[in-house]
Backbone as a printed PyTorch tensor [residue, N CA C, xyz], in Angstrom:
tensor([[[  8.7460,  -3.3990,   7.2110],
         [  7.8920,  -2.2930,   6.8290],
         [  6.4970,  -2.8380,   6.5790]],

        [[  5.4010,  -1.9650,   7.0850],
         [  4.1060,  -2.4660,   6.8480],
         [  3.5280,  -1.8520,   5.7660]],

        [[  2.8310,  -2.3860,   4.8980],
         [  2.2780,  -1.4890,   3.7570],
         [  0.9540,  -1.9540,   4.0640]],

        [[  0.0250,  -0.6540,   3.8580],
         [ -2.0740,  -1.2260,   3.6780],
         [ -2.3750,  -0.8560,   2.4570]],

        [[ -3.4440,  -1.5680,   2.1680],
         [ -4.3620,  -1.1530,   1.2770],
         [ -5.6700,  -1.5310,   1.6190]],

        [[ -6.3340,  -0.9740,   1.0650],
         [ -7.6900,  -0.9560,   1.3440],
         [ -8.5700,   0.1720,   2.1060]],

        [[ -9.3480,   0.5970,   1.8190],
         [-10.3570,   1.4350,   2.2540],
         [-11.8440,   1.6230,   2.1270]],

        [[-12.2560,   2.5100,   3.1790],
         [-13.7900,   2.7580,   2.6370],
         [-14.2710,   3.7500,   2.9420]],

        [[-15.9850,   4.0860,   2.4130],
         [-16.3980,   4.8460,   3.0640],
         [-16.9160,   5.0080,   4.8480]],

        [[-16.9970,   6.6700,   5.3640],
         [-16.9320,   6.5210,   6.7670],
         [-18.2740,   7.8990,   6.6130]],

        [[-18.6140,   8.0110,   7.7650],
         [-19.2490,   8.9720,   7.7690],
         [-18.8320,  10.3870,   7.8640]],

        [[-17.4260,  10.2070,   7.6790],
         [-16.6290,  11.8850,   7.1950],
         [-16.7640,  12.1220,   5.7820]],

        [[-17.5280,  11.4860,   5.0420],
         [-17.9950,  11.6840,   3.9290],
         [-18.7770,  12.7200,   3.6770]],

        [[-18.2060,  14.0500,   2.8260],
         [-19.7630,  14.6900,   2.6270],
         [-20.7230,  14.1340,   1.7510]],

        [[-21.8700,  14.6000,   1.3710],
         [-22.5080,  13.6610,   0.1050],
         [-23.2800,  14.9550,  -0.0640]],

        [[-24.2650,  14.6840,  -1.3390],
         [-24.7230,  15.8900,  -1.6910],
         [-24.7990,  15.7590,  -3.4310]],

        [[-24.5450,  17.2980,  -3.3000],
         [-24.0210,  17.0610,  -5.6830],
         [-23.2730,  15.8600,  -5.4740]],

        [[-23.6310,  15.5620,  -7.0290],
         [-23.0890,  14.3820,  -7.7580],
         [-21.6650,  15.4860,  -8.1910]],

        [[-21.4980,  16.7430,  -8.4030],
         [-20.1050,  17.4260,  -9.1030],
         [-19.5730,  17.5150,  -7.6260]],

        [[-18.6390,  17.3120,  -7.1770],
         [-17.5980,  17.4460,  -5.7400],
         [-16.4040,  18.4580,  -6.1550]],

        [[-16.2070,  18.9730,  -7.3930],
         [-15.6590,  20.1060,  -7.4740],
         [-15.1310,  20.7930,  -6.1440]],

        [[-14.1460,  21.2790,  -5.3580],
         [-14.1430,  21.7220,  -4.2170],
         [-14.5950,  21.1860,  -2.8270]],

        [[-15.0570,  19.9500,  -2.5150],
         [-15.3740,  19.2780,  -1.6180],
         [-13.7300,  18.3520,  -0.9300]],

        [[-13.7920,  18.3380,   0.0740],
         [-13.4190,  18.0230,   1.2580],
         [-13.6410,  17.4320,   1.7690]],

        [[-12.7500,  15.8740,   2.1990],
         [-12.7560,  14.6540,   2.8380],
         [-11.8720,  14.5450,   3.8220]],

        [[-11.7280,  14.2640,   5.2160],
         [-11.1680,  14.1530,   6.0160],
         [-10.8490,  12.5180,   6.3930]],

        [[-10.1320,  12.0390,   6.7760],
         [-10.1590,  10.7780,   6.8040],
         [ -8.0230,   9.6290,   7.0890]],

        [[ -8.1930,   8.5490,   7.1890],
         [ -6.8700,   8.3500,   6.9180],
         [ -6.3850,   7.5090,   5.5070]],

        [[ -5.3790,   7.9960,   5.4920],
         [ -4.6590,   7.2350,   3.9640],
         [ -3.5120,   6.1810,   3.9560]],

        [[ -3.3090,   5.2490,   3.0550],
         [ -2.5780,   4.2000,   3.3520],
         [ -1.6950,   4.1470,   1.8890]],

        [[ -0.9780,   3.5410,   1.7570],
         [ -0.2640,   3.3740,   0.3390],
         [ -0.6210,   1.9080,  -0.0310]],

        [[ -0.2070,   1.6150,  -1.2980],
         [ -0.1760,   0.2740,  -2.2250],
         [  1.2500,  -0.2140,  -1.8000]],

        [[  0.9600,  -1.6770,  -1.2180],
         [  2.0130,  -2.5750,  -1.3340],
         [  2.7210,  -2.9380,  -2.6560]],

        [[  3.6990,  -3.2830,  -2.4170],
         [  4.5870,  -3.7750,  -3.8420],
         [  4.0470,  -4.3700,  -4.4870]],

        [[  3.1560,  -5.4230,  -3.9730],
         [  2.9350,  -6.7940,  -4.6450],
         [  1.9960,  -6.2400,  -5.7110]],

        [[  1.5880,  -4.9780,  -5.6190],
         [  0.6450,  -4.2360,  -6.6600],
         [  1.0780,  -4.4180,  -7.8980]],

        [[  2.9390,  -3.7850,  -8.0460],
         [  3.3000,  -3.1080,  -9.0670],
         [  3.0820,  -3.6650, -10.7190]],

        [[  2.7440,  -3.2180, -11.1700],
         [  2.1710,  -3.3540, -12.5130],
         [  0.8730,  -4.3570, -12.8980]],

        [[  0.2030,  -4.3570, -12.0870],
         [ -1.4600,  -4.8780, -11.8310],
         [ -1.7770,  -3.8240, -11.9010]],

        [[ -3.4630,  -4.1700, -13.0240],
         [ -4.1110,  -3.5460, -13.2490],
         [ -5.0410,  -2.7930, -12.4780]],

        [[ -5.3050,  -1.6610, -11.8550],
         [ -6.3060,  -0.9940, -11.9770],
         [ -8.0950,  -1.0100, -11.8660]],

        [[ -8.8020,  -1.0280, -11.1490],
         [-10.1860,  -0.6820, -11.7190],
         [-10.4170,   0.2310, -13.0960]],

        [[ -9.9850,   0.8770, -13.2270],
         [-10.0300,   2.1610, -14.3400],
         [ -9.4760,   1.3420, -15.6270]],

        [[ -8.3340,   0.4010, -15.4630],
         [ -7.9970,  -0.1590, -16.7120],
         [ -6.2230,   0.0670, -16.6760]],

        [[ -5.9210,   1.0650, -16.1480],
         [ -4.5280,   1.5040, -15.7250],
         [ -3.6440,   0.5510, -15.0550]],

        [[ -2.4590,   0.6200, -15.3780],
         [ -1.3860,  -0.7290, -14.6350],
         [ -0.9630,   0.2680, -13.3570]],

        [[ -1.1260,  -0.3110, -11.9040],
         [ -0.5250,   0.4090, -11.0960],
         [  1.4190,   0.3440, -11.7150]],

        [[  1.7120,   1.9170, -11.3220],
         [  3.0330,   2.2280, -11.1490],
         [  3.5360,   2.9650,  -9.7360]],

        [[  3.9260,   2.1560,  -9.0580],
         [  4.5200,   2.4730,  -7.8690],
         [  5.3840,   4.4380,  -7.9510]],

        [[  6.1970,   4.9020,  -9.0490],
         [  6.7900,   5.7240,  -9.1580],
         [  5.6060,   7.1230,  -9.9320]],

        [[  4.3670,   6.5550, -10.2780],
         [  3.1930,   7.8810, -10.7250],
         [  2.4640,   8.0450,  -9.4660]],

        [[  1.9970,   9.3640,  -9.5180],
         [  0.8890,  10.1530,  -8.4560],
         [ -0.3990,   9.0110,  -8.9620]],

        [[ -0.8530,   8.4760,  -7.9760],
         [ -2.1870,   8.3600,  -8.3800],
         [ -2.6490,   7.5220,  -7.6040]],

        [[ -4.0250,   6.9750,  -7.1240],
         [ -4.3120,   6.5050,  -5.8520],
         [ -5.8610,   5.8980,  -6.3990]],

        [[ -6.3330,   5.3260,  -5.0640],
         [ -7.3750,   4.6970,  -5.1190],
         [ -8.5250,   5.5440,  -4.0640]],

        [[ -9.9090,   5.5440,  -4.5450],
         [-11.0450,   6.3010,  -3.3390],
         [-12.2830,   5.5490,  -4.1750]],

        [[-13.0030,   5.3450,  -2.8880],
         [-14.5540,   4.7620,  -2.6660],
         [-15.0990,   4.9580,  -3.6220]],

        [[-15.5380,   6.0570,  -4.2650],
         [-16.7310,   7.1700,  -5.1150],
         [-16.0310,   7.9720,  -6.3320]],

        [[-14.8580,   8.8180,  -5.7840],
         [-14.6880,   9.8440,  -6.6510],
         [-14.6480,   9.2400,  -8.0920]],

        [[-14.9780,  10.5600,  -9.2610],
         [-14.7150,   9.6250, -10.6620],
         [-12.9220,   9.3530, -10.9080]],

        [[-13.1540,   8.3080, -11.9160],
         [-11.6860,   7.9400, -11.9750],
         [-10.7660,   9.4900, -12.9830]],

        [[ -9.8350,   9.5110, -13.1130],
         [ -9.4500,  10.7990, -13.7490],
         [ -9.3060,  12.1760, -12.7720]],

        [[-10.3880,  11.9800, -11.3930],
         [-10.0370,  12.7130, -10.4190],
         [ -8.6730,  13.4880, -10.1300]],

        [[ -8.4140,  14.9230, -10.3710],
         [ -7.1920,  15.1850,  -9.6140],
         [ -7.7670,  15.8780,  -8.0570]],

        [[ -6.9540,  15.2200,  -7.0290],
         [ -7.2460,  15.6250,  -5.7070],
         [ -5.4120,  16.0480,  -5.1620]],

        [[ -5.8140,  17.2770,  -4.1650],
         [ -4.9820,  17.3680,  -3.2350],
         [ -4.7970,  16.5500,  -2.1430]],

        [[ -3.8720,  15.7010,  -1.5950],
         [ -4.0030,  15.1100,  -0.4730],
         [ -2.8780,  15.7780,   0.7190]],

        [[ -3.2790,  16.2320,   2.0520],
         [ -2.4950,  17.0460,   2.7300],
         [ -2.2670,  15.8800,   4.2110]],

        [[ -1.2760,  15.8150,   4.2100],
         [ -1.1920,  14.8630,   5.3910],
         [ -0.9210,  15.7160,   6.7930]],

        [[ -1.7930,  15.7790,   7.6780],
         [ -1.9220,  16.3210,   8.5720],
         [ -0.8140,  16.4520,   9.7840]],

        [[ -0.4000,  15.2730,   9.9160],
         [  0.7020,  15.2260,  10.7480],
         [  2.0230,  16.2380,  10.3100]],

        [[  2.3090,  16.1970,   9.1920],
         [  3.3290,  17.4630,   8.9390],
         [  3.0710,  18.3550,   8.1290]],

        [[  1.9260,  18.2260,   7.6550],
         [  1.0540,  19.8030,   6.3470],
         [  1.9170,  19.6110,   5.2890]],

        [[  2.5810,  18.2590,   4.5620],
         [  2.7620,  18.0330,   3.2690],
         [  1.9120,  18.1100,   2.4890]],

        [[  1.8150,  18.0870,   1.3240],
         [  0.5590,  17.9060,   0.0030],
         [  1.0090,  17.2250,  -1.2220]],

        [[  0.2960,  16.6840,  -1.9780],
         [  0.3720,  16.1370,  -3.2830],
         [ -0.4110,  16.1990,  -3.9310]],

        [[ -0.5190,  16.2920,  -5.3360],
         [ -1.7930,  15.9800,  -6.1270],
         [ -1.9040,  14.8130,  -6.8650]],

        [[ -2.5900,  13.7650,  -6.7230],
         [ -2.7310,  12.4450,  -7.4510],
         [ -3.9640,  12.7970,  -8.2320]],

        [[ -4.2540,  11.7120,  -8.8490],
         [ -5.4670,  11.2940, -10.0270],
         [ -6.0220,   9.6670,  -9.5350]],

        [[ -7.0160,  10.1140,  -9.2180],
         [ -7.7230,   8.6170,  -9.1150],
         [ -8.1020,   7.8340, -10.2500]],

        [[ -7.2090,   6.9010,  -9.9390],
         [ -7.3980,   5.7480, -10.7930],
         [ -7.5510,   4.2050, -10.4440]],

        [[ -7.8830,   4.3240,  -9.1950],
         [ -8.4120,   2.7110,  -8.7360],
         [ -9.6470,   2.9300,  -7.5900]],

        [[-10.0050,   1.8710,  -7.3020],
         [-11.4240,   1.5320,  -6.3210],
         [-10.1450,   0.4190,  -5.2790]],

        [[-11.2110,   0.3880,  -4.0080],
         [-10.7080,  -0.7050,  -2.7000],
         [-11.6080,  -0.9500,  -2.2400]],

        [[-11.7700,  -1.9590,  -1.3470],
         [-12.4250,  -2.3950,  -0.8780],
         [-12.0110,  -1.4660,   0.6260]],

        [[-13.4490,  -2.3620,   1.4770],
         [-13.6550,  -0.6850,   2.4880],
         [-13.1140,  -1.1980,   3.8250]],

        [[-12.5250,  -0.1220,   4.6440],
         [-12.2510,  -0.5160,   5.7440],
         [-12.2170,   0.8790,   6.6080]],

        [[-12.9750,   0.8240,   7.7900],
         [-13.2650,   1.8470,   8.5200],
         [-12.1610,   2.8280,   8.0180]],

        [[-12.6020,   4.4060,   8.1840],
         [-12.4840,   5.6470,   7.8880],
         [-11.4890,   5.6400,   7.2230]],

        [[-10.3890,   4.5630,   6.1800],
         [ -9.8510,   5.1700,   5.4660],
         [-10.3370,   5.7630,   4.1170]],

        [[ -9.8510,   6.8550,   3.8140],
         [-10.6970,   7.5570,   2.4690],
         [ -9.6320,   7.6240,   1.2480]],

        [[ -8.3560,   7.3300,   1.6000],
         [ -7.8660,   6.7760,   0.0230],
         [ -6.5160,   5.9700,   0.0780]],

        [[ -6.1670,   5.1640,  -0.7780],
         [ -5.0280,   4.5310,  -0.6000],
         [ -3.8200,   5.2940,  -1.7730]],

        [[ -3.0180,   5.4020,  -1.6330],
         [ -1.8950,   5.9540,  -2.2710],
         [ -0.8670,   5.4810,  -3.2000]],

        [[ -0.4010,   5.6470,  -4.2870],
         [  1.0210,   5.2870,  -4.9500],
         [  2.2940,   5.0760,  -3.6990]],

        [[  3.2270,   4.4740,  -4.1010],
         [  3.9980,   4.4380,  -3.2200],
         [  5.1210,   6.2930,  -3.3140]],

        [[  5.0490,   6.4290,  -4.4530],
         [  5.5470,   7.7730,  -5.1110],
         [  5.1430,   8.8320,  -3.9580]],

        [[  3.6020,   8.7740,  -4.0800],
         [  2.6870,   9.5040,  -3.2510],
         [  2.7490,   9.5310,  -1.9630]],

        [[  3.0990,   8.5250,  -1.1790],
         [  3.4420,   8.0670,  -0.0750],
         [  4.4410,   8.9260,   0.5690]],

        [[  5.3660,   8.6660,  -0.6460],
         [  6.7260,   8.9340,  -0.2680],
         [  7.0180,  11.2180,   0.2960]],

        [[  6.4490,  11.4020,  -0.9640],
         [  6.5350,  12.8350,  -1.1930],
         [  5.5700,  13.3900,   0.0710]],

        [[  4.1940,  12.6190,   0.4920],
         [  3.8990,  12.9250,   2.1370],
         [  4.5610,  12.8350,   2.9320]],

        [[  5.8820,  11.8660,   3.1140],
         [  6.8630,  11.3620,   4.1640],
         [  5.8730,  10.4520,   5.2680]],

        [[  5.4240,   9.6690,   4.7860],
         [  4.6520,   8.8640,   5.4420],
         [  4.7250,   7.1890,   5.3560]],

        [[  5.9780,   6.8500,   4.7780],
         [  6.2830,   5.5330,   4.6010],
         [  6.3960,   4.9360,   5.9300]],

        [[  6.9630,   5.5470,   7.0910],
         [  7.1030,   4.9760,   7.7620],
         [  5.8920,   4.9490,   9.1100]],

        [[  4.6550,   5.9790,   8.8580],
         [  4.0060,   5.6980,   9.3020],
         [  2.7570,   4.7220,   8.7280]],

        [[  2.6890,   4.2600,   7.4830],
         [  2.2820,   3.7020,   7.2560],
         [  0.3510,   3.9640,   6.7540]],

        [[  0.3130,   4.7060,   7.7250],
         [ -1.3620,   5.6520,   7.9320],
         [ -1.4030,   6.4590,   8.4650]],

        [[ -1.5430,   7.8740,   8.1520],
         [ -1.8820,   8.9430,   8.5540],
         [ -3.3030,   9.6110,   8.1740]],

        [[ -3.5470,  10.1850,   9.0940],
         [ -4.5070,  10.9620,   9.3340],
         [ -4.2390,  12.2170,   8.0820]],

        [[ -5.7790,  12.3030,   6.9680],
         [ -5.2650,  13.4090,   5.7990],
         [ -6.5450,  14.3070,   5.6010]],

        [[ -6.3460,  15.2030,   4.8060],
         [ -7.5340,  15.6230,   3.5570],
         [ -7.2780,  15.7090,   2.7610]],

        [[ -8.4680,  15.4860,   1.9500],
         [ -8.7030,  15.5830,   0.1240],
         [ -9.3610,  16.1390,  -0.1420]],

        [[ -8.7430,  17.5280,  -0.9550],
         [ -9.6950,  18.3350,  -1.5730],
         [ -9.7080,  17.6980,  -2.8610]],

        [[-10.9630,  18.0400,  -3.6250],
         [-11.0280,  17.7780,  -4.9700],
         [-11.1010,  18.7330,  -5.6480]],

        [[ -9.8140,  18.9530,  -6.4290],
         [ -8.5870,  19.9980,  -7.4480],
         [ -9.9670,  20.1790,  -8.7520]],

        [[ -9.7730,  18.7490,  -9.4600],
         [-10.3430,  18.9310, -11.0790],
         [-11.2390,  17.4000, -11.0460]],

        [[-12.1740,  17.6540, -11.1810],
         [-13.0830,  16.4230, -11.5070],
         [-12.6290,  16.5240, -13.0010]]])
């Protein structure tokens, strides 16, 4: 099984207000490898493989976003709570939890959007 991490910004970025309230990111998503599990966080948070919650470029941490995986129109709502480093057009990396409930473990990266729920 392949697991990624890492992402960045792409120019499917909107930009604009600093509030993204209702804004919309198109882009692909990847999950957190194991070797994560219970390492800390940018935010200060211990990753947990089994909580909603993910990593993106910009958004504030505490972020709740919808993420809809395109290939089968699943959804989830995570909370951003980590930063990555950047790698063409992916726009967020995922819990493995998160992963899972997209049904995307075995693709590894799919093509998604993120609305932003609750800044």
């Amino acid at each position: 099984m392949t697991l990624f991490v890492g992402c960045s910004g792409s120019s499917r970025y909107q930009t604009g207000d600093s509030d993204t309230s209702g804004a919309v990111y198109n882009g692909f998503a990847t999950y957190y490898a194991d070797s994560y599990q219970g390492k800390q966080t940018s935010s200060g948070d211990y990753y947990d493989r089994n909580l909603f919650t993910a990593a993106h470029p910009f958004l504030p941490f505490n972020t709740i976003v919808l993420v809809t995986n395109l290939k089968n129109n699943r959804s989830v709502k995570v909370k951003i709570n980590d930063r990555f480093p950047g790698t063409k057009n992916r726009i967020i990396d995922l819990s493995y939890r998160a992963a899972l409930e997209l049904d995307m473990i075995r693709d590894g990266i799919v093509e998604v959007t993120v609305k932003v729920i609750k800044e």
